[in-house]
C-alpha positions in Angstrom: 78.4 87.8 64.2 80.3 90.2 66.6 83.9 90.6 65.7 86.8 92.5 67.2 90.1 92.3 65.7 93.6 93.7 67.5 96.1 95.4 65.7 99.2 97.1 66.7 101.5 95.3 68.9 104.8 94.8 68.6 108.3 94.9 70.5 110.1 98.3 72.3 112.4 98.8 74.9 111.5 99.9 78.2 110.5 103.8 78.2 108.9 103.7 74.8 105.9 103.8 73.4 103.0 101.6 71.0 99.5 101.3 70.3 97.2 99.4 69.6 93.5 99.7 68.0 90.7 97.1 67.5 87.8 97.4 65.1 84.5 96.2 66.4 81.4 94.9 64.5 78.4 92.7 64.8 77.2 95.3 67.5 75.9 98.6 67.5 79.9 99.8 68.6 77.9 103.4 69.8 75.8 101.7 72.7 79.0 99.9 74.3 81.5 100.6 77.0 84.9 99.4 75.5 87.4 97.7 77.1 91.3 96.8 77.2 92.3 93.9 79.1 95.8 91.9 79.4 97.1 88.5 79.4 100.9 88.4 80.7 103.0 84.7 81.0 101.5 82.3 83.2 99.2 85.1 84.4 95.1 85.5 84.4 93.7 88.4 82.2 93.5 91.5 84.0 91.8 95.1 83.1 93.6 97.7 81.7 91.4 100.6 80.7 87.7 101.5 79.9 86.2 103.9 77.5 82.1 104.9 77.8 79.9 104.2 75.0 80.3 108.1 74.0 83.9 108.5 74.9 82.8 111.0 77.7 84.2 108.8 80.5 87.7 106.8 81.2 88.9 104.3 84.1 92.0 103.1 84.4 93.9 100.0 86.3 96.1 101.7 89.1 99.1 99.9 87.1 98.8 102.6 83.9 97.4 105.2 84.7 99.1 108.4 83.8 101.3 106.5 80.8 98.2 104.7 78.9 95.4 106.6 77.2 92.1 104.6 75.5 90.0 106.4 73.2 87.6 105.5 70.8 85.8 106.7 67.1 82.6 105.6 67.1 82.3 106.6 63.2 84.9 104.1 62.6 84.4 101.6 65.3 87.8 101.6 66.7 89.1 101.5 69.8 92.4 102.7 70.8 95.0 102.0 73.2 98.2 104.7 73.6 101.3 102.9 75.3 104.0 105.6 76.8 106.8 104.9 79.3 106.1 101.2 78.8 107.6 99.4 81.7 109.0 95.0 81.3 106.3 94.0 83.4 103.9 95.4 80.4 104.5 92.6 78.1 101.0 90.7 77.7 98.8 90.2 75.0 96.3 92.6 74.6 92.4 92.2 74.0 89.6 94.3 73.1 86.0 94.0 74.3 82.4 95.2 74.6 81.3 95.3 78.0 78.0 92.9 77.8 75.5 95.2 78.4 74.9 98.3 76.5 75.6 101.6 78.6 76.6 100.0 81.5 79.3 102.5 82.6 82.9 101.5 85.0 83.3 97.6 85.6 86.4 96.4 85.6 85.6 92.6 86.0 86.7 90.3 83.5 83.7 88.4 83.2 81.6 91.5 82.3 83.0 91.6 79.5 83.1 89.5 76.2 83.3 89.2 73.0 87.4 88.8 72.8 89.5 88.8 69.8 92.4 87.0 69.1 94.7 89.4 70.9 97.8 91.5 69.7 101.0 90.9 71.5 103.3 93.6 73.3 106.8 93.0 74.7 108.9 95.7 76.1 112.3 94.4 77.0 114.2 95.7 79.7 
């Protein structure tokens, strides 16, 4: 049974910073691209960042780059999110997810992806 369980979120003012990590399991976690994606207020879920299966490659949405940083240890199955200079329209909740095929490297669509947990929330307040 794949898993992936959020943890981390929480509440900060606008300029600060959070992260967030999910643990993965039910798959071999080595083999996957890993992805963050967000769900703001009456919004559709949108990509945030990708991490390769080794942790050799990253991509970015336009909307963080430079302020968020994914990373991932594949001895411990976790992947990582690093929030800084976290802006209002930040506040979402955040999933995890294995890209559905193994070492498929840089999509950012949605429906590529699978496996979501249950989501941790962010708010940044302005």
């Amino acid at each position: 049974q794949v898993q992936l369980v959020e943890s981390g979120g929480g509440s900060v003012q606008a300029g600060g910073s959070l992260s967030v990590s999910c643990v993965a399991s039910g798959r071999p976690f080595y083999q996957y691209t890993m992805g963050w994606f967000r769900q703001g207020p009456e919004k559709e879920r949108e990509f945030v960042a990708c991490i390769s299966w080794n942790g050799d490659l990253t991509h970015y949405a336009d909307s963080v780059k430079g302020r968020f940083t994914i990373s991932r240890d594949n001895g411990a199955n976790t992947v990582s999110l690093q929030m800084n200079n976290l802006k209002s329209e930040d506040t979402a909740v955040y999933y995890c997810a294995f890209d559905q095929m193994p070492h498929r490297w840089g999509s950012s669509r949605v429906a590529d992806y699978g496996d979501w947990g249950q989501g941790t929330q962010v708010t940044v307040s302005s």
